[in-house]
C-alpha positions in Angstrom: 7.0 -14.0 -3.4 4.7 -12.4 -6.2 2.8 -9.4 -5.8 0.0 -9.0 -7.8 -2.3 -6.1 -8.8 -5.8 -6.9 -9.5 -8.3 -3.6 -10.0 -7.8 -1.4 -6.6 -5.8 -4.4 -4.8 -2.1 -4.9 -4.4 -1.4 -8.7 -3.2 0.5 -11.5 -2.2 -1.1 -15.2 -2.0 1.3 -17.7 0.5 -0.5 -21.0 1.3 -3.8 -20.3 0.3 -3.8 -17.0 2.3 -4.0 -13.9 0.8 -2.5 -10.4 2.6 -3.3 -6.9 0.7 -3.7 -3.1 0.4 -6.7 -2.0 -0.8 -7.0 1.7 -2.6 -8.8 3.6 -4.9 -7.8 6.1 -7.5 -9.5 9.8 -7.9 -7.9 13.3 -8.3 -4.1 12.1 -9.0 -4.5 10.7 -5.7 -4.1 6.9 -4.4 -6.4 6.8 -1.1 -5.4 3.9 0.5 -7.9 1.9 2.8 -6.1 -0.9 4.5 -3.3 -3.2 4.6 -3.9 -6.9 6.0 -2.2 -9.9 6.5 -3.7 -12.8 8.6 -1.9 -14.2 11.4 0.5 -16.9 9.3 1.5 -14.5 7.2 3.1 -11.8 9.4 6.7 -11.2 10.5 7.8 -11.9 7.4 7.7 -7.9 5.9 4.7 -8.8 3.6 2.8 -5.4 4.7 6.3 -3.6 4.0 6.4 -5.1 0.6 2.9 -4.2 -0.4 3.4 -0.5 0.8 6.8 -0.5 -1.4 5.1 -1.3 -4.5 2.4 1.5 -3.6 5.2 3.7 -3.7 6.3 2.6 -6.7 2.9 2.8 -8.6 2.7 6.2 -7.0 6.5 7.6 -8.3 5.5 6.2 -11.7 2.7 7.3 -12.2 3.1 10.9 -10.3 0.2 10.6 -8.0 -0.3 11.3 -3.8 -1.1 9.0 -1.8 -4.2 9.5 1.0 -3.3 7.3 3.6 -6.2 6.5 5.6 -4.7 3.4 6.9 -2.2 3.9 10.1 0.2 1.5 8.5 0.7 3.6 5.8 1.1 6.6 7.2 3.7 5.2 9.6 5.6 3.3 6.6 5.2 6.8 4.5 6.3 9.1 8.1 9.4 6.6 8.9 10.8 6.2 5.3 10.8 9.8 5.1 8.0 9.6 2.0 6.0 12.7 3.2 6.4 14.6 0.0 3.9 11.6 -1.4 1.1 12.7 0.9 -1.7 14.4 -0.7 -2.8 16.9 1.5 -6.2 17.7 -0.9 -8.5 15.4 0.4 
């Protein structure tokens, strides 16, 4: 499975369907809008995987992350990544 990176988009294409997280960059801070995956896709972890490699970009790069999607928070609050949150926005 690839994940890609195109602009403000983390994805993954699997049979012509495409799941993502979509975020934006400004003030050291990721702010992150959704993550999707249609129907076929899930069960599999995808959403997991894309939130990973936000984390990674994040630890790389030193920036927060803004989580205005619920998935995120959650996968940020129950992998004990808290100290990622940016509390400036």
């Amino acid at each position: 499975m690839e994940i890609k990176i195109d602009g403000e988009k983390i994805f993954i294409i699997e049979n012509g369907q495409e799941a993502f997280l979509k975020f934006k960059i400004e003030k050291q801070t990721i702010i992150v809008s959704t993550t999707f995956v249609p129907e076929p896709m899930r069960g599999k972890g995808i959403a997991k995987i894309l939130n990973e490699k936000l984390v990674e970009i994040a630890i790389a790069e030193n920036l927060k992350i803004y989580p205005l999607c619920s998935y995120t928070q959650k996968f940020l609050e129950k992998r004990k990544l808290t100290n990622l949150i940016s509390d400036n926005f």
